[in-house]
SEFIPA-139894 format. One line per 3 residues: their letters; for each residue x, y, z of N, C-alpha, C. Coordinates in steps of 0.1 Angstrom, whole numbers. Atoms other than C-alpha are relative to their C-alpha. Example, Ala and Ser with C-alpha at 12.3 -4.5 7.8 and 13.67 -1.06 7.14 Angstrom:
as	9 -12 0 123 -45 78 9 12 0  -9 -11 0 137 -11 71 -8 11 8;
This chain:
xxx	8 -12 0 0 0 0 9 12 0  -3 -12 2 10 35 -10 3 4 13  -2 -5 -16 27 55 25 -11 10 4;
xxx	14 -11 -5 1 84 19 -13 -8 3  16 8 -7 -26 57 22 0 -10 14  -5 9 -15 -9 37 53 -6 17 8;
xxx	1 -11 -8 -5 74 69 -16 7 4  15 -3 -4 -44 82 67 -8 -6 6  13 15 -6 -56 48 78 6 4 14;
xxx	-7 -2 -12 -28 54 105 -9 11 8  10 -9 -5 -49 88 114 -9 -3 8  11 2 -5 -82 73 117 -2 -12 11;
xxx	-2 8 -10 -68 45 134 4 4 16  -2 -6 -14 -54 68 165 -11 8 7  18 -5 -4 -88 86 165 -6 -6 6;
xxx	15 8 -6 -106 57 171 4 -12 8  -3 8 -14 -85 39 196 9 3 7  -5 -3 -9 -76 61 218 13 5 5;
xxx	-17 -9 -1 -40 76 209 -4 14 -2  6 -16 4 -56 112 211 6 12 15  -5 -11 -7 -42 146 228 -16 9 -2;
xxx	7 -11 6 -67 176 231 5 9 -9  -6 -6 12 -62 199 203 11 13 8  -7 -11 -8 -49 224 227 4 2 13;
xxx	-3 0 -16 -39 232 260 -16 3 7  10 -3 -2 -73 235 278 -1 -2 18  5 0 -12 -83 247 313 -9 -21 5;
xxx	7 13 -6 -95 215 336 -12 2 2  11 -1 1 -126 228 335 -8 4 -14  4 4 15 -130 231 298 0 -14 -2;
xxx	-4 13 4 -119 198 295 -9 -8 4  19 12 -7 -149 182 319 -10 7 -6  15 -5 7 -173 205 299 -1 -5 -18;
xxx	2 10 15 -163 196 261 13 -4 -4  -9 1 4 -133 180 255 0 -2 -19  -2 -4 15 -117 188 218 15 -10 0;
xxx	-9 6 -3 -98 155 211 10 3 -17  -10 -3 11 -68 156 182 12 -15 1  -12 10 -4 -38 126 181 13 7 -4;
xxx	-12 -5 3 -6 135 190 11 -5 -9  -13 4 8 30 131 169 3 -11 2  -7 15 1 36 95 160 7 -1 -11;
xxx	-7 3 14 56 80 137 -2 -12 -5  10 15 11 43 56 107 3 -13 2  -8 14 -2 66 30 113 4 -5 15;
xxx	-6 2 -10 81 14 142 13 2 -6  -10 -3 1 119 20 146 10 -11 7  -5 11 -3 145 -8 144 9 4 16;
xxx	-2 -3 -13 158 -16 182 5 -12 7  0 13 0 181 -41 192 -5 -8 14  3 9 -13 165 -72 213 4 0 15;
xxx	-4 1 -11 190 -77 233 -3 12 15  2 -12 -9 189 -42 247 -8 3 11  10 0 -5 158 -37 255 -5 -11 9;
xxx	2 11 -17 155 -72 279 15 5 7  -13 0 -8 192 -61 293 -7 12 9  0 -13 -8 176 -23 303 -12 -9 8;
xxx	14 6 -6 140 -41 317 5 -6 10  -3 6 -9 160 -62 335 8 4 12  -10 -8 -9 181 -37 352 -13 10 9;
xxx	7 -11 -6 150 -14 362 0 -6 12  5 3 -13 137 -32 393 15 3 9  -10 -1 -7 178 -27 406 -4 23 4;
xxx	3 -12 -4 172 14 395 -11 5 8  8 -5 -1 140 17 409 4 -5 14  -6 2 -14 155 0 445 10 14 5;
xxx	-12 -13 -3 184 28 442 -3 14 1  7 -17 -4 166 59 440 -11 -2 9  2 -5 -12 143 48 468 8 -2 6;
xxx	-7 -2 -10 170 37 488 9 19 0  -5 -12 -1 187 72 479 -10 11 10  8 -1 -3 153 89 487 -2 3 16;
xxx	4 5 -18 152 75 526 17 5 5  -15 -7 -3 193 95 529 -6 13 -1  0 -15 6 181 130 530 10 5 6;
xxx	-10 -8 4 214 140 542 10 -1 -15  -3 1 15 225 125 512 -3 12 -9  9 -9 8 202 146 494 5 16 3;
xxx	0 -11 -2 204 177 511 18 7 -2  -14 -6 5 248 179 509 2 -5 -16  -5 1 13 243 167 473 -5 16 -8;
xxx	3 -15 8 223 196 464 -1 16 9  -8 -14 -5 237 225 488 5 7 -8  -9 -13 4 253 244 464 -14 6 -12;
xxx	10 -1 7 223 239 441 -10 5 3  8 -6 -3 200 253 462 0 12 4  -4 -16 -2 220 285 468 -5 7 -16;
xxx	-1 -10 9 214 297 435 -15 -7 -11  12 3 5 181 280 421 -7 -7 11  8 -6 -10 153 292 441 -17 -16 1;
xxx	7 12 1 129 258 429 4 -17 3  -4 10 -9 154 234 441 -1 2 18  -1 -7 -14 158 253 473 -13 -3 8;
xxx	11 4 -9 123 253 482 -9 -13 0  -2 16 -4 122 214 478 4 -4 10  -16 2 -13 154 211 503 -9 4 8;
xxx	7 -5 -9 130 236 524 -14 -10 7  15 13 -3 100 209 525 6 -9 7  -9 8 -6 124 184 530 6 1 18;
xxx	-4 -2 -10 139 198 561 -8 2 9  8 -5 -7 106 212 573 -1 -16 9  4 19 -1 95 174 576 7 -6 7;
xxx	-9 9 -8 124 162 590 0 3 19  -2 -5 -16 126 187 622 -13 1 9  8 6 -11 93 177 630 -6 -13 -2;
xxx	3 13 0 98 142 623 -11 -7 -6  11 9 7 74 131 601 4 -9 -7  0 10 6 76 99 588 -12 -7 -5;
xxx	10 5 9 58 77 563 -1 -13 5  -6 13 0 53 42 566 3 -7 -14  -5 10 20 53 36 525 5 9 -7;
xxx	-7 -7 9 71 49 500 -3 -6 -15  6 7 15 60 47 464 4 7 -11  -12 -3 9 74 54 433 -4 -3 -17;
xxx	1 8 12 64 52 394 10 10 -8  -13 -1 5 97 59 378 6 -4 -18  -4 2 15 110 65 341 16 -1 -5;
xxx	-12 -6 5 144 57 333 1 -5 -18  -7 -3 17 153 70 295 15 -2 -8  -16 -2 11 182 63 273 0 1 -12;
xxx	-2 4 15 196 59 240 11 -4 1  -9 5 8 217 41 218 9 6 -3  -12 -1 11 252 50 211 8 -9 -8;
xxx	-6 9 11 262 46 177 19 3 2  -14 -4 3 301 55 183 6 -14 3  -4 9 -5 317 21 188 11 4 14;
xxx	-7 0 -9 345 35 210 -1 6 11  10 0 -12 318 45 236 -7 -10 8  11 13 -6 300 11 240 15 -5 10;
xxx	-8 8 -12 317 -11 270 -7 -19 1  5 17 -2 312 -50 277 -11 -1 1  8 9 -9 280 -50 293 -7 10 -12;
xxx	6 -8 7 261 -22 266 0 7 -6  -1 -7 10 254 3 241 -5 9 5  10 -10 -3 229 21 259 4 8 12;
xxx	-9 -7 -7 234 52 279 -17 8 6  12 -10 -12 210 70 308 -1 13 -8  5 -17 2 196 107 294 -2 4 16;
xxx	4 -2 -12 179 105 330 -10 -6 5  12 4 -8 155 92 354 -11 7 -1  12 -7 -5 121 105 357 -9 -3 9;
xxx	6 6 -13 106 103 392 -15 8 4  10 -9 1 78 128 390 -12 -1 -15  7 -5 19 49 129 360 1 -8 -5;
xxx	0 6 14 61 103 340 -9 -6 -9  12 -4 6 38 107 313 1 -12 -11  -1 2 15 27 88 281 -1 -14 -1;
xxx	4 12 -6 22 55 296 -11 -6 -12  12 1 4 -11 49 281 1 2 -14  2 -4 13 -7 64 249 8 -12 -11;
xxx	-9 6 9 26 43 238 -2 -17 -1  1 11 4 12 13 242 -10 -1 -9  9 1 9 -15 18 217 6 8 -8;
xxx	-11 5 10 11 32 194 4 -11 -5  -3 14 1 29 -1 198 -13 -8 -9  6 11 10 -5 -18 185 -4 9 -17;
xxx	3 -8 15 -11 11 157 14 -1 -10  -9 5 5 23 -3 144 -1 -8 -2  6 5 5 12 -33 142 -6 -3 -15;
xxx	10 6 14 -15 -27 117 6 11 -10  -4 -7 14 5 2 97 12 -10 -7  -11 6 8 34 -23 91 -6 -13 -11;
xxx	9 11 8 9 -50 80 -6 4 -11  6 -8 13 -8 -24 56 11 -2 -10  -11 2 10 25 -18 41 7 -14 -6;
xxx	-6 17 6 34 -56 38 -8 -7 -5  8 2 2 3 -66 31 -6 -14 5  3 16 -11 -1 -96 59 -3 5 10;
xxx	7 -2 -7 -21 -98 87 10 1 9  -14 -6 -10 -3 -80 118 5 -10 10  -8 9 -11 -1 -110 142 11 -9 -1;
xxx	-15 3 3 30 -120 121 11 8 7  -6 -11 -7 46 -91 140 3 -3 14  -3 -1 -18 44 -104 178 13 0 8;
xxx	-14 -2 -6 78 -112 183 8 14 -2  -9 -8 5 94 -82 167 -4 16 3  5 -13 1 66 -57 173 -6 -2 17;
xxx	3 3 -15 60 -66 214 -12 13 2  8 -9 -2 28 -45 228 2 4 19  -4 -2 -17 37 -34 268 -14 3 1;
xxx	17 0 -5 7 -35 290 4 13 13  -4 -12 -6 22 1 302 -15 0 13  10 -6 -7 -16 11 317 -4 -10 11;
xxx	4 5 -10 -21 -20 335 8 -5 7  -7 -2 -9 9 -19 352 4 8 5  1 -14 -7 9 17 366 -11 -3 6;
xxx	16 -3 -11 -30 10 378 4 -13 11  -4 8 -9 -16 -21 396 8 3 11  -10 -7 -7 13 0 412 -14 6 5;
xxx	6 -11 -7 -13 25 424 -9 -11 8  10 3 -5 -38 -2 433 8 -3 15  -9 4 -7 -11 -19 458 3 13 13;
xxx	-2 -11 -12 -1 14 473 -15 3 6  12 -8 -6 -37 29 479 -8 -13 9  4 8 -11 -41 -7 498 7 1 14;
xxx	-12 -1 -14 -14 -2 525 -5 13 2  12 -11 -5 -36 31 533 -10 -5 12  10 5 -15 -65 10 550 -12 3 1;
xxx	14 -7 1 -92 27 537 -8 -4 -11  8 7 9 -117 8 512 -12 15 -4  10 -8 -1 -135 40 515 6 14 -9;
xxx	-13 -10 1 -101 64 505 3 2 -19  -9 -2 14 -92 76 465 10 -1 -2  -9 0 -2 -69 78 448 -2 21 -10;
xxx	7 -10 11 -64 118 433 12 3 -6  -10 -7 8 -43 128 407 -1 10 -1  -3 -13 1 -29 160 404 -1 1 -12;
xxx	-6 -4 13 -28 183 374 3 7 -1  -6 -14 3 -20 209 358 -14 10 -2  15 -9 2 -46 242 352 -3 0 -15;
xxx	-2 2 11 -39 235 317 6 -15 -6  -4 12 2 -35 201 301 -4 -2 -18  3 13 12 -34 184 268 1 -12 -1;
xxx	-2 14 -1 -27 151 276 -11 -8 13  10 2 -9 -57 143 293 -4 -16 -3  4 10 5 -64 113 271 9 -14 12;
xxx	-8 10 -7 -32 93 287 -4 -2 16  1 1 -12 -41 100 323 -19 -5 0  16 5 -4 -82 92 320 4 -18 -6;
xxx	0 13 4 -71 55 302 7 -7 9  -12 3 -13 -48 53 339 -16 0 7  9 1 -7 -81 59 352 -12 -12 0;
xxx	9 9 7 -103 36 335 5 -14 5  -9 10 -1 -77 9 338 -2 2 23  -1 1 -12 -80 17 376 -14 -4 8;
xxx	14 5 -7 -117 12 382 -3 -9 -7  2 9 3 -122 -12 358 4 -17 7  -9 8 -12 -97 -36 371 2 -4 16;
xxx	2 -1 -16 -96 -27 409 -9 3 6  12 -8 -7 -125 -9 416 3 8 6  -7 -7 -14 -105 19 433 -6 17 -9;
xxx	3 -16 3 -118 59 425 13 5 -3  -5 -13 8 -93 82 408 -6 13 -1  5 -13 1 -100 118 412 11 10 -6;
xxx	-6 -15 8 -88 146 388 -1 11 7  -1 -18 -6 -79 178 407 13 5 -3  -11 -7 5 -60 206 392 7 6 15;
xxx	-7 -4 -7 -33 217 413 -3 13 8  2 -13 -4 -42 251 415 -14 1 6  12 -2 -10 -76 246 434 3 -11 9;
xxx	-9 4 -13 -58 229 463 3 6 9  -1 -8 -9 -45 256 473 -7 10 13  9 -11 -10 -57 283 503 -10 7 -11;
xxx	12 -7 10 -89 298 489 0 -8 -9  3 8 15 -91 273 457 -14 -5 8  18 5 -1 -126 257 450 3 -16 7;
xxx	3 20 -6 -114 221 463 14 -1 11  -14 1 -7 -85 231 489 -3 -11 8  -5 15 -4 -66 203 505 0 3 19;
xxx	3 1 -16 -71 202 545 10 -14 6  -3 10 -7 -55 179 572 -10 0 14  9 3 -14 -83 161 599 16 -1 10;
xxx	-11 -1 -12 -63 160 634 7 -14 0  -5 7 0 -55 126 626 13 -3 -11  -11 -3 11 -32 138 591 -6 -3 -11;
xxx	6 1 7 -57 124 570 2 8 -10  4 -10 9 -56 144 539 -14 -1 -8  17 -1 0 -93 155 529 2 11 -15;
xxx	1 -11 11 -95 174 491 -15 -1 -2  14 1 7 -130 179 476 -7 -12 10  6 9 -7 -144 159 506 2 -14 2;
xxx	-4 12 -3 -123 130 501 17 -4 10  -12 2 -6 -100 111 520 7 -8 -9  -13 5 14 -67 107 496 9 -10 8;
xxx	-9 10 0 -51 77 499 16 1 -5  -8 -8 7 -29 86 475 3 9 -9  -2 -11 5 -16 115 462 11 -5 -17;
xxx	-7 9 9 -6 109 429 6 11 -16  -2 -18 1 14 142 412 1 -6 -20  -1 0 12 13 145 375 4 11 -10;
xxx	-4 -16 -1 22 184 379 10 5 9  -9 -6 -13 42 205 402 14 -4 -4  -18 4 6 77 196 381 8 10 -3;
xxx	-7 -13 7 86 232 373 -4 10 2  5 -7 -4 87 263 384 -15 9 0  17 -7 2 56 279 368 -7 -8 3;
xxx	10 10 -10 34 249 386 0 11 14  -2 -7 -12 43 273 416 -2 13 -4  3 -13 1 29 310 409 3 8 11;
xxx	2 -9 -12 26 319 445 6 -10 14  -1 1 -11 36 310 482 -10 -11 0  13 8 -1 5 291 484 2 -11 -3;
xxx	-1 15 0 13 261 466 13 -7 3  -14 10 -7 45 254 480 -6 1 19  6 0 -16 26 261 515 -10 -18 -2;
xxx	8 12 1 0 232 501 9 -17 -3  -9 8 0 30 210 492 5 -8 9  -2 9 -13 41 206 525 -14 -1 6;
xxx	10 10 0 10 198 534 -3 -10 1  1 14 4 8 170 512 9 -5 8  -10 4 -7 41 161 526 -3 -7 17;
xxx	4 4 -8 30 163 562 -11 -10 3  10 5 0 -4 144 554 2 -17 3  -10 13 0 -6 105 558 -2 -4 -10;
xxx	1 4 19 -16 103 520 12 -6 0  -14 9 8 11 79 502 4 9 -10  -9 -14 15 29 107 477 1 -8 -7;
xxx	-9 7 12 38 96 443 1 13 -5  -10 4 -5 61 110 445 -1 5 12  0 -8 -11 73 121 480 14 13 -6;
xxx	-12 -11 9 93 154 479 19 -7 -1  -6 11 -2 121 131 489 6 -6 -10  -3 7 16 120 108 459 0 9 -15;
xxx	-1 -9 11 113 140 437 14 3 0  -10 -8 -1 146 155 447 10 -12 -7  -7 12 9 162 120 436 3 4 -15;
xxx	-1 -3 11 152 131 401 9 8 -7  -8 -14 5 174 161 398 18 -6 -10  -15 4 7 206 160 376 9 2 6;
xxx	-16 -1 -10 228 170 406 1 -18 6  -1 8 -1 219 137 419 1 -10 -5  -3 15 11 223 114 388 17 4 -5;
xxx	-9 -4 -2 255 134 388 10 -7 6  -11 9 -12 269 122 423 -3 -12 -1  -3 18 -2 257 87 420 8 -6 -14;
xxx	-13 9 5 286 84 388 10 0 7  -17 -2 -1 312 96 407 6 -18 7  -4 19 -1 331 65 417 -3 -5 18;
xxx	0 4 -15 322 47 449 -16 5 8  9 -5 -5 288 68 454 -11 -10 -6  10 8 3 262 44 439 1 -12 7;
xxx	1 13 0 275 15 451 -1 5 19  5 -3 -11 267 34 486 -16 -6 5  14 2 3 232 23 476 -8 -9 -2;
xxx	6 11 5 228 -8 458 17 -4 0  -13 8 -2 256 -34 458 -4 -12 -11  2 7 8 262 -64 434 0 2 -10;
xxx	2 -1 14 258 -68 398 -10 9 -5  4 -7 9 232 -49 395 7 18 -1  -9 -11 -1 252 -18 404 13 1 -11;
xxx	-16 -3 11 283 -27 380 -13 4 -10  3 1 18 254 -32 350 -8 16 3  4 -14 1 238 6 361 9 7 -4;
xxx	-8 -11 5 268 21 360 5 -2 -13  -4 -2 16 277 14 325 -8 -1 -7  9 -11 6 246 30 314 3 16 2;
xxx	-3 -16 -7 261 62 332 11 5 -15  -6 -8 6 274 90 308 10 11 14  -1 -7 -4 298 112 320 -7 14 6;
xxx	7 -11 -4 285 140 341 7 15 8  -11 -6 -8 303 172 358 -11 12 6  6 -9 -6 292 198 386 6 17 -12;
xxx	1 -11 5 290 235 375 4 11 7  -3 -9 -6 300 254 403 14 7 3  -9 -10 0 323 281 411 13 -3 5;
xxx	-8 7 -10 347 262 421 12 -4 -13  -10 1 12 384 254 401 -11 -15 -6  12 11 9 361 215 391 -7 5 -8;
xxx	5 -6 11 336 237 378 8 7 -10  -3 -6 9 353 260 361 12 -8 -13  -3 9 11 375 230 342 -13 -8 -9;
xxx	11 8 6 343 215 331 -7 11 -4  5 -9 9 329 246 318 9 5 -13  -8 -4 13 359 254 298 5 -12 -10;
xxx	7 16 11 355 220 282 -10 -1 -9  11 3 8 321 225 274 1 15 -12  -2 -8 7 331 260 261 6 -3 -15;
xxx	-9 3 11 357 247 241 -2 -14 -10  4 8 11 336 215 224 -14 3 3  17 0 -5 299 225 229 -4 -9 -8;
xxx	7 19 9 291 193 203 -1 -7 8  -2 18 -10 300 170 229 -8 -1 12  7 -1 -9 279 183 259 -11 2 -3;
xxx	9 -4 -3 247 187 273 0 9 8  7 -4 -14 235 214 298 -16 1 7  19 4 -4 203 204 320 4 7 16;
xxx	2 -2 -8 190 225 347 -8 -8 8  4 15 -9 175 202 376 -12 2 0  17 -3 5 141 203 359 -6 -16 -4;
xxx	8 10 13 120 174 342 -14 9 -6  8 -7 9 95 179 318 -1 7 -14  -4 -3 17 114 190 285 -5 11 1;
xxx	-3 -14 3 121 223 270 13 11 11  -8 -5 -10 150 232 297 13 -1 -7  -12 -1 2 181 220 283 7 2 -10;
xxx	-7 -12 18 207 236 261 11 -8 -6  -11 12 12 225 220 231 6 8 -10  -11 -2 13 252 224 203 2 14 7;
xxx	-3 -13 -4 263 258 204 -2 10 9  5 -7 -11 241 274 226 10 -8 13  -7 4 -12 260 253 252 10 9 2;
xxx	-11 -6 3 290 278 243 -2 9 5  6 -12 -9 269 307 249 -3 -1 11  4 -3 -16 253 300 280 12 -5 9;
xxx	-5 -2 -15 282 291 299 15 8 -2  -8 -14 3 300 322 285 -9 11 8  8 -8 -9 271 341 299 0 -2 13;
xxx	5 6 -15 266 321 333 19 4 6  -16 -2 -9 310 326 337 1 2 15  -2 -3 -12 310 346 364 -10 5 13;
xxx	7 -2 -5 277 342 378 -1 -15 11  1 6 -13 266 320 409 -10 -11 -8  10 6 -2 239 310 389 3 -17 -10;
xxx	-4 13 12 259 284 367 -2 -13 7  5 5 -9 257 264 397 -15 -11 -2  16 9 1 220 252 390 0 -9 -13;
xxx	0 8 14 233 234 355 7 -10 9  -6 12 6 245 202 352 6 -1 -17  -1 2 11 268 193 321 8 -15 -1;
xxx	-5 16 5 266 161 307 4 -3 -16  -3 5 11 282 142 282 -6 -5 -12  5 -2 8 267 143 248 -4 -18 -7;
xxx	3 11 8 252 110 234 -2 3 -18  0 1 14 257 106 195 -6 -15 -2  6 11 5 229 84 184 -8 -9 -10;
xxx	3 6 11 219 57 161 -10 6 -8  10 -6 9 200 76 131 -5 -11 -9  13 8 10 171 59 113 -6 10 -5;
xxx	11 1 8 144 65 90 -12 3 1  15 0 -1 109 76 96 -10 11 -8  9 -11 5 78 97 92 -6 3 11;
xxx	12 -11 -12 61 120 115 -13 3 -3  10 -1 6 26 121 112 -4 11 14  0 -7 -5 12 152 126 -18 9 -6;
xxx	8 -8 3 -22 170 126 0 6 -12  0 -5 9 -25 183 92 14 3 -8  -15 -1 8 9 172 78 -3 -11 -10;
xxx	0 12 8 -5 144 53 3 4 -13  -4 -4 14 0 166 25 16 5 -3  -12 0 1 37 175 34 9 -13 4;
xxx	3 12 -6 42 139 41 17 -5 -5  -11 8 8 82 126 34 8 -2 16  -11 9 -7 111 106 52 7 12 6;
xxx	-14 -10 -7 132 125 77 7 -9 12  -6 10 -10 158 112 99 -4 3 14  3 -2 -8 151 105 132 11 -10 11;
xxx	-7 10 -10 168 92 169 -15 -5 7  8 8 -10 154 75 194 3 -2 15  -10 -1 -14 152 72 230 -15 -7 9;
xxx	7 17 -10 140 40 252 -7 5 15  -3 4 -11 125 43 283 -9 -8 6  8 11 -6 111 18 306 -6 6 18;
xxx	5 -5 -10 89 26 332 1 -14 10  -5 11 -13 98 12 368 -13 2 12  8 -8 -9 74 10 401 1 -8 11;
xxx	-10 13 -13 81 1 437 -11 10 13  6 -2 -16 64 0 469 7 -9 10  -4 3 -11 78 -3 501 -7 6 10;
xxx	6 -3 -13 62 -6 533 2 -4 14  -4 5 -17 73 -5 571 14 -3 -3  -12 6 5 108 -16 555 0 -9 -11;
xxx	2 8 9 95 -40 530 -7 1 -10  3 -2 12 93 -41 494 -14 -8 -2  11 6 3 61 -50 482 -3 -2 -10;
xxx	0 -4 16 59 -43 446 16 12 -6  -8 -7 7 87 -36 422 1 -7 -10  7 5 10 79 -44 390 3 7 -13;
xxx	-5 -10 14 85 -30 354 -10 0 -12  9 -2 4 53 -19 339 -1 -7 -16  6 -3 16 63 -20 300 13 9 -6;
xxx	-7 -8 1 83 6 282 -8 11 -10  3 -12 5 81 34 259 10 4 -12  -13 -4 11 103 49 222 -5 17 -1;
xxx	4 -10 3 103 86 219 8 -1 -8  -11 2 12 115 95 181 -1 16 2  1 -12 3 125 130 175 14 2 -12;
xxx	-8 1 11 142 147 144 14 3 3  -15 2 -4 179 140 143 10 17 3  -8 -12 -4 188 178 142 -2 8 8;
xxx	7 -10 -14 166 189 174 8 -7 7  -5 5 -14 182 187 208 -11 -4 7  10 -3 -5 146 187 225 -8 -14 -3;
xxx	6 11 6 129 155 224 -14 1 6  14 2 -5 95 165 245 -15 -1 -11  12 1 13 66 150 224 -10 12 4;
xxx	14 -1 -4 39 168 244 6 19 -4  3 -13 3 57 202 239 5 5 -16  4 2 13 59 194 201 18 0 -4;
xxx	-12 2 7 98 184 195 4 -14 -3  -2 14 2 91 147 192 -11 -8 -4  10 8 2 65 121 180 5 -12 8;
xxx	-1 12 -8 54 89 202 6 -12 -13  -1 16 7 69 55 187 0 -18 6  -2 7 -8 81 23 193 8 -10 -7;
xxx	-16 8 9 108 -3 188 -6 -12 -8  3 17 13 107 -32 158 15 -10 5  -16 14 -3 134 -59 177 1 -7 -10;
x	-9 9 7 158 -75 159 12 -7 9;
């Protein structure tokens, strides 16, 4: 079949099972009155991906997802890893601040929970690969991690566009074209936690944002959660939580957390990753809150702070990971690790900025954000840490070592692009979502939902699908 006739079937096929974005950013209260659905940036094809890889990274998650909570449960760890970081970026800082509030009046949890994305890619350089892999960490994502829902039903709209083009029915494909059951292993993670709560009576509520387009991936987390469990999910935007908001968050004298009249089981953040989530005082006052409440966080601020690139930082330096996790799976993490270097004002930093000055191809700089659209590539690396020289604020970067990766072949299909419709190169980048509960001391669930391919075009640094520098995909093993 012709690609422009694969690519339209491909359309009507994401329409009408559920790979759909709203067309726009839309208030949470537009969105419960008429949602305006659209499908976000896929790509036609799957993208070749080798086997092995992909069971070598799967099999390593359940070790990462142990190591960032054991990290997590160290908050002096935490708080001398990012001391210098929180002198000079004011959204790390008032993390650290939650953190500490909590500590000096001893609050403790009894569980800890965790749905966790670690991302990589492929490097193509041979004299970068090492014994144990090819693949190399971008970063963890311990907060939000989004897209769950969507990329498994990519996975099967691959499937049936590669079958069009071949012209054989798709379940020739199972081995090569794998489908992850992403959604019903996140609702399983949540079910598990919101049991060690105690409350058959208790939600669970997801946070949002006051603006969303990706509403589709979080309500098929919901669906998957009542269907399955029978457990309530509640959608509450962030911003009416707060003091004076229409659904603020309260604690009964027992710590209970109470939103919109319910008692939350768990809190389950899918916002609050970046500074504009925080407008005002207010929602970092409702934060700790959360924090103090006996809701189960996903995340706690704790395991959020894990996420930061100062701390995927200190756990390469030599000897600091294996503070954490021990054994084999610790050797096979660290040689997923890229080089990484601090940025502060300090003679270290200033050799590692005049490095990146003097090859900006070869680095990355990432501010201790998630969420995409933050970090700075190729040249601009040159500039900003010409500009940042002799300021304090260089400090809040991270620069890491540049991955050069395997280029392929695709097509981006995109809202009203069928008529500019041709081959452009594209990378790729793996991740597999991790998820862990511990309770009282004991692991109860750690488990590895599934995974995920984001493709974006080979000459963007920016790979965020949702803020339009990538299309969802997914791998073809070989």
């Amino acid at each position: 079949m012709d690609v422009r006739d694969v690519a339209l079937k491909a359309q009507y096929y994401a329409l009408s099972h559920g790979i759909l974005v709203q067309e726009r950013l839309m208030t949470e209260a537009e969105s419960n009155s008429q949602p305006k659905p659209s499908f976000p940036p896929f790509t036609l094809f799957p993208s070749p991906f080798p086997s092995c890889e992909l069971t070598f990274l799967k099999s390593i998650q359940p070790q990462i997802s142990e190591l960032y909570d054991n990290v997590s449960r160290d908050h002096n760890f935490l708080k001398n890893a990012l001391r210098s970081v929180a002198e000079t970026d004011e959204f790390t800082r008032r993390l650290v601040d939650i953190l500490e509030t909590v500590d000096r009046e001893g609050v403790s949890k009894e569980t800890s929970f965790g749905l966790l994305r670690s991302d990589y890619m492929l490097e193509s350089r041979p004299e970068a690969w090492n014994t144990v892999t090819k693949m190399k960490q971008t970063e963890v994502n311990t907060i939000a991690a989004s897209t769950a829902c969507l990329s498994e039903r990519v996975s099967r709209l691959h499937r049936y566009t590669v079958s069009l083009r071949d012209g054989i029915r798709d379940d020739r494909y199972a081995k090569e074209l794998p489908t992850p059951s992403n959604g019903k292993g996140l609702a399983e993670a949540l079910a598990v936690a919101w049991k060690q709560y105690g409350s058959s009576s208790a939600v669970i509520v997801m946070l949002v944002g006051n603006s969303e387009n990706n509403v589709f991936d979080m309500y098929h987390l919901d669906t998957e959660l009542w269907l399955n469990h029978g457990i309530k999910m509640v959608r509450v935007a962030f911003d009416d939580t707060i003091v004076g908001g229409s659904k603020e968050a309260k604690l009964r004298e027992d710590k209970a957390l109470i939103i919109d009249g319910h008692d939350v089981a768990v809190t389950y953040f899918r916002t609050a990753y970046s500074p504009e989530h925080y407008p005002s005082g207010k929602y970092w006052d409702v934060r700790l809150l959360f924090e103090r409440s006996r809701s189960i966080q996903c995340p706690s601020v704790a395991l959020h702070l894990t996420g930061t690139k100062r701390v995927q930082q200190e756990l390469g330096r030599l000897g600091v990971l294996e503070m954490f996790l021990s054994g084999d799976g610790a050797e096979q993490i660290r040689a997923t690790f890229l080089n990484m270097y601090a940025l502060d004002q300090t003679l270290e930093g200033d050799d590692a900025a005049a490095k990146g000055i003097a090859e900006p191809l070869n680095y990355v700089l990432k501010p201790q954000r998630e969420g995409g659209g933050s970090n700075v590539y190729f040249d601009d690396v040159r500039e900003k840490l010409i500009e940042l020289q002799d300021s304090n604020e260089r400090s809040s970067y991270s620069m890491q070592e540049r991955i050069f990766p395997l280029i392929t072949t695709n097509y981006f299909i995109c809202p009203g692009n069928l008529d500019e419709l041709k081959p452009i190169e594209v990378v790729n980048e793996m991740g597999i979502f991790g998820a862990f509960v511990r309770t009282r001391g004991e692991v109860i669930l750690n488990s590895v939902p599934g995974h995920y391919m984001r493709c974006k075009k080979a000459d963007m640094g920016e790979g965020s699908m949702l803020l339009g520098y990538a299309a969802c995909g997914s791998p073809w093993l070989h």
